[in-house]
N, C-alpha and C positions, 0 to 999 in steps of 0.2 A: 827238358825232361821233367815230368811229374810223376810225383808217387801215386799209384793205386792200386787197389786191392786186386791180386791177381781172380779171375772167373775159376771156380771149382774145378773147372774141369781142363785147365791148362796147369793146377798147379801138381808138383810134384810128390810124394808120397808120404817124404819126409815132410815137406810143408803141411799136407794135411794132416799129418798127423801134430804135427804144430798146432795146427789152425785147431783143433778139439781140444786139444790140452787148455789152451788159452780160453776156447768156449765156455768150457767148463766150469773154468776159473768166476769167466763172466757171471754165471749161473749163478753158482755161490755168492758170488758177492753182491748178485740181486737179492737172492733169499734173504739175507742178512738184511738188506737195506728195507726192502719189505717187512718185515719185524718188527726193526727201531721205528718205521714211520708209522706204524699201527700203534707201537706203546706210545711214542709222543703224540699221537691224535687223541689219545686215551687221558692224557695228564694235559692236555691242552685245554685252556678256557672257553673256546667254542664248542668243543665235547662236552663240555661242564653248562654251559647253557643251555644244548641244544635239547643234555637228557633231563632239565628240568623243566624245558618244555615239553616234552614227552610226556613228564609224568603226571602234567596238569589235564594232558588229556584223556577222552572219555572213553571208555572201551565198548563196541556195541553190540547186541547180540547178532546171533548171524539172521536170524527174519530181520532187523532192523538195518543191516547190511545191505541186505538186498532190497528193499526199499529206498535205502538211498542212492542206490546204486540205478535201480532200473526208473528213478527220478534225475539221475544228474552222473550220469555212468563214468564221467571225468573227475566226480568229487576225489578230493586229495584229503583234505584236513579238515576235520567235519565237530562242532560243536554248538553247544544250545547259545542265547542271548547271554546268560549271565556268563558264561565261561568266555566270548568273546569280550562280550564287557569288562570283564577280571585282566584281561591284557590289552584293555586301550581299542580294542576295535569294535567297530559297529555293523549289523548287516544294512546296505543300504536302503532299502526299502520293502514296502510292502511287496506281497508275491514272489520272494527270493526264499523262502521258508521251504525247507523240505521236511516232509510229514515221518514221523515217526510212532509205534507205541510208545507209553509214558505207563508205568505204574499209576492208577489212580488211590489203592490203598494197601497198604504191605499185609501179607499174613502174617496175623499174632500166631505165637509158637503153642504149639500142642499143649497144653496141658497134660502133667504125668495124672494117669490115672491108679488107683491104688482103692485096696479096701475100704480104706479109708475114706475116701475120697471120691467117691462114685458119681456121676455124670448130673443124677438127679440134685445130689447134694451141691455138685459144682453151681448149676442154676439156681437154686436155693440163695447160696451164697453169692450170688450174682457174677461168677465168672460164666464167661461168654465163650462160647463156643467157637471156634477160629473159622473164616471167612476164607473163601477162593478170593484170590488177586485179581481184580478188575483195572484195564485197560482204558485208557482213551487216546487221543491222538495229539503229540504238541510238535513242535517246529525245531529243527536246526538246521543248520545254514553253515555253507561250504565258503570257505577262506574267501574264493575268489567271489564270491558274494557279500564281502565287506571290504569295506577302507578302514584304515587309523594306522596303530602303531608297528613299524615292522616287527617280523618277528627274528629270530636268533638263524641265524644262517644256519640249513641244513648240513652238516660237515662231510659232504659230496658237493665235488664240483663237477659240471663236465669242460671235457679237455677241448683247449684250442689250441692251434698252430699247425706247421707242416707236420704232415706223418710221413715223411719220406717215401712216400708211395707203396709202404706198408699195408694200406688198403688194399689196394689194387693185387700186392701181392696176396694177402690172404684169399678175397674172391678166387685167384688160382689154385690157392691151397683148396680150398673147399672145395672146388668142382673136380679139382684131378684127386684128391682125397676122399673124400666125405662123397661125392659123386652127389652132388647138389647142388640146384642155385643160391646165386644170395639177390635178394631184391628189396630195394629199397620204398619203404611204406609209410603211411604216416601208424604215431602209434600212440597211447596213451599219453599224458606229461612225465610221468615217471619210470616208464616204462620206454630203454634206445637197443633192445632186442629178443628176439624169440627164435629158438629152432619148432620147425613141427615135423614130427614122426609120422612115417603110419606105424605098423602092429612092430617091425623091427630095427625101423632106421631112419636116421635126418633123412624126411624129403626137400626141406626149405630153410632155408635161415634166412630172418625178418630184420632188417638195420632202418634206423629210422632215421628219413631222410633230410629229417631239416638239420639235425647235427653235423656238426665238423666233420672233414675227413680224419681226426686223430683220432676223435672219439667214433666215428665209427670203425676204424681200425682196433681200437682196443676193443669197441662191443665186439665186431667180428670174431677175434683171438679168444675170449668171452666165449661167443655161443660154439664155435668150435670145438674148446676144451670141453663143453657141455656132449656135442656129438661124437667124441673121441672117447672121454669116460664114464659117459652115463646110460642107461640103457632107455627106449621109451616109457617103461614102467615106472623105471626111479626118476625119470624127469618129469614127468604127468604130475606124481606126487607129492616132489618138491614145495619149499616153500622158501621166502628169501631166507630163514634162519636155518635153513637143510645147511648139511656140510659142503654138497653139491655147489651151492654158491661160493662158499668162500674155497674150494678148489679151482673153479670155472677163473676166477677175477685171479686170484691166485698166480696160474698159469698165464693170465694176461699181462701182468704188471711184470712177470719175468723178461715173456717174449718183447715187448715194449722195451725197456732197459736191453735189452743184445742191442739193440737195433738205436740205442743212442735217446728212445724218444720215455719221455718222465709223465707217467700214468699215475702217479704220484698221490696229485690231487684229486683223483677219483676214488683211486685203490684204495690208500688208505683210510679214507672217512667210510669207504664203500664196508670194509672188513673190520673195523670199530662199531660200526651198526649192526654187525652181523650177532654180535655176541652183548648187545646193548649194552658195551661196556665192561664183560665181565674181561678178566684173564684165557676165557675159553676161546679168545678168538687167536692168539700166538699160541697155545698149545694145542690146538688144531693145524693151525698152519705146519708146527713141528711133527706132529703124527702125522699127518699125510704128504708128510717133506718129498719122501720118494715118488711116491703118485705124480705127485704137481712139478717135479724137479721131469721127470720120464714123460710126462707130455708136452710138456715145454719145450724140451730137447728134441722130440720129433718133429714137431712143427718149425723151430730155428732152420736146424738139418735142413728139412726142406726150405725153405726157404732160402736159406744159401745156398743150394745146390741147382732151383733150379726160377728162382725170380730174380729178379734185380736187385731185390733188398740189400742191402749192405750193412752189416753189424757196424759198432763204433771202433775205427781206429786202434788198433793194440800194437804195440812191438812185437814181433812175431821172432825177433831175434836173426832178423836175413832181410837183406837187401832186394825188398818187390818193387820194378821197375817196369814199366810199360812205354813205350813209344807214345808219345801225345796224341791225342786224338785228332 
């Protein structure tokens, strides 16, 4: 004889009502674990390097964005020569340069004018009249356009190992739920998924496929909680620092924990970025506890009720016994 979890719909009333109590419990004491590993990712030395690598870099405008963007639409981490130079790497050669503007001379500040002090007197006395800002064009260059010194580990990992077939279960959730497919595409380097809307609702959720089954199992959980609590307007809008994201991964790193598998290394570097560090990102997580605790629990639900997933293991307080297989 072996132990196993009795199927939902063989067990008895009192057992399921067991079986939620204990979920519950699970829930909670994910919340909780999700927390602690955001504040120690926060007082961690790879958080500490990664945002002083951050802070060395350059912030650009948005015409300058899109210039480098519609030059090299995969740029990730983008600086001039000397700021590559300053951490030890090089671009490697000629023609790897993406063009940007460049200030050529800064506006000198208005001069206060006053009675005193009138425009023809200003010239008299040889102050100079301030100048429009002229432009020219110089060069920067994307990461993957240089060698030399590594840099400080992003503090996101993505996940490997078994997902107990927690993919496979989600794709069901989503088509009998969400009434969508999920299809697997290539996608940006930074970027392991997208739902797309039309005017009211998930028509598609995008997983990208050279990832893991675990990691795409957590994207999956991910872009769901995104079709579950967000509308197409508020998702359109979105940005990674919306509250949207850190509910979305939020509700992942739960469902992931019922089910035994450690999202850990994702979630929490994932939700430490989210707030570049401040305390805003655990008292978000606490403000929208209930939100992110109530979709979490629908999705588990199902899931136990009508996939094969199987949560982890708990005393349930009663002898479940099945015939071997």
């Amino acid at each position: 004889m072996s132990k196993k979890f009795i199927p939902w719909d063989k067990m008895t009333e009192a057992e399921k009502d067991t079986w939620r109590a204990q979920r519950d419990a699970r829930m909670q004491s994910a919340d909780e674990r999700l927390q602690a590993g955001v504040e120690a990712m926060l007082k961690s030395q790879r958080w500490t390097d990664w945002l002083k690598f951050k802070a060395r870099c350059h912030s650009y405008s948005f015409a300058n964005c899109m210039l480098i963007l519609l030059q090299k639409p995969n740029a990730s981490i983008v600086g001039s020569y000397k700021f590559w130079q300053s951490i030890g790497r090089y671009p490697r050669g000629k023609g790897v340069g993406l063009s940007i503007f460049v200030p050529l001379k800064r506006k000198e500040p208005e001069p206060e004018e006053s009675a005193d002090n009138k425009p023809e007197e200003q010239e008299q006395a040889g102050i100079k009249k301030p100048t429009a800002p002229r432009f020219g064009l110089g060069s920067v260059y994307d990461i993957s356009d240089t060698d030399g010194a590594p840099l400080p580990d992003i503090p996101v990992s993505l996940l490997s190992g078994d997902d107990k077939f927690l993919y496979l279960g989600m794709c069901q959730y989503i088509r009998n739920v969400l009434g969508c497919p999920v299809e697997e595409v290539e996608l940006p380097e930074l970027q392991n998924g997208r739902c797309d809307y039309d005017e009211n609702r998930v028509v598609k959720i995008l997983i990208k496929a050279d990832n893991s089954q675990l990691q795409k199992a957590k994207t999956a959980v991910h872009e769901a909680a995104h079709g579950l609590m967000h509308s197409a307007a508020e998702y359109r809008q979105h940005t990674p620092a919306s509250v949207m994201e850190l509910e979305a991964e939020s509700v992942a790193f739960i469902v992931l924990d019922h089910f035994g598998l450690d999202a850990g290394d994702y979630s929490f570097g994932y939700l430490a970025s989210w707030s570049d560090g401040s305390p805003e990102a655990l008292k978000a997580v606490k403000e929208n506890g209930n939100r992110i605790a109530n979709t979490a629990k629908a999705i588990i639900q199902w899931l136990e009720e009508n996939s094969g997933c199987l949560p982890i293991q708990v005393d349930l307080g009663m002898a479940v016994e099945l015939a071997e297989a």
